[in-house]
N, C-alpha and C positions, 0 to 999 in steps of 0.2 A: 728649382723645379725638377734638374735631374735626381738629385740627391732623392725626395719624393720617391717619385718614378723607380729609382734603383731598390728604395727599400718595401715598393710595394709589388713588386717581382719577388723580393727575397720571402715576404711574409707567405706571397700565395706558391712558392717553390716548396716551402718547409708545410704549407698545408696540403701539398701533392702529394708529398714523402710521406707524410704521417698518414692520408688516407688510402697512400700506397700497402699499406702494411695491411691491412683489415683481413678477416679470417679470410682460409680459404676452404672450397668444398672437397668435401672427403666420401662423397659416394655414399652408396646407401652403406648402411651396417649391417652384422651382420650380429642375429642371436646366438651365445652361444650358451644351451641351455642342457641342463641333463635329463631332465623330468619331461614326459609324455604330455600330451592334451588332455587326458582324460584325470592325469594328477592334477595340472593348472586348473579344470573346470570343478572338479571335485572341491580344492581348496579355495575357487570362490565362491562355489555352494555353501560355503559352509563359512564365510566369511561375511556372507551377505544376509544367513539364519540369523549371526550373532545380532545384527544392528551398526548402527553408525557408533562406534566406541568414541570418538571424539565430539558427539553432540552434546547439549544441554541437558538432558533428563535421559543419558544413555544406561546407568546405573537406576534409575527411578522404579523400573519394571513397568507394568501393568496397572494403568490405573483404574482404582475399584468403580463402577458403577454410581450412579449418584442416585439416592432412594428420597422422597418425600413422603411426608409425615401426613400431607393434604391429597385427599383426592383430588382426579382428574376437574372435575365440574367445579371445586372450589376455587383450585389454582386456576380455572378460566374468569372466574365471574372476577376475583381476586385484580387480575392482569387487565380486566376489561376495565373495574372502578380506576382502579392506576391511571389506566391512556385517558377517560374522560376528564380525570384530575387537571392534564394540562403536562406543562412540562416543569415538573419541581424543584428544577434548578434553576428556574429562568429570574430574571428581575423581580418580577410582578407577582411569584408564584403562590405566595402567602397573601394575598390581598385579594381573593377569592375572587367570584365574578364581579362585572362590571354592570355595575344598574342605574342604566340614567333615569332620572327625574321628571314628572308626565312624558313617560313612555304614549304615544298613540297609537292607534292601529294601522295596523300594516296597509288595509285598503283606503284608507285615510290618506297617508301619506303617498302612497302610489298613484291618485287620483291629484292630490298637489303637485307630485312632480311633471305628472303630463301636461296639465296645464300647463304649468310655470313653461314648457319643453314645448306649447304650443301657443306661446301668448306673440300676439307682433310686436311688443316691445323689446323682443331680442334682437330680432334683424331690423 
């Protein structure tokens, strides 16, 4: 039990020491520079015209415009038959509409469901 004891002083003694050591503070700093404000602003005017040098497409330039071959009104009606299409990726999207079999009419069936929604054999 002491032996324990003894060696769990020693470990949190050596963890005193070791977090005794941790930096210490040095004050502010101080710049020691040669150039003016109006060079440092200059130099990031003119650093920040060039672009981000280390992006993705920093070398690419200017991209051209994108021109179409179709007028305005075509490319609408175009985009319109598209969205009514559905979504042409989905499941189902080549199996065109869905047509059930003696379709009835709508006041047909709206006047059955009231019924059925007012008949006393539900409650």
């Amino acid at each position: 039990m002491k032996t324990s004891q003894i060696l769990g002083a020693i470990v949190l003694s050596v963890l005193g020491v070791a977090s005794a050591s941790a930096e210490t503070y040095q004050g502010v700093q101080t710049v020691n520079s040669v150039r003016t404000r109006a060079e440092v602003a200059a130099e990031g005017a003119q650093i920040a015209r060039a672009g981000n040098v280390y992006g993705d497409v920093a070398q690419a330039g200017v991209t051209p415009a994108r021109t179409s071959a179709l007028a305005r009104a075509d490319l609408r009606n175009e985009a319109v038959a598209t969205a009514r299409a559905g979504n042409i990726y989905g499941d189902g999207a080549q199996q065109g509409v869905l047509a059930l079999a003696g379709q009835r009419d709508r006041a047909e069936v709206r006047a059955e469901a009231r019924a059925a929604a007012r008949a006393p054999e539900l409650f």
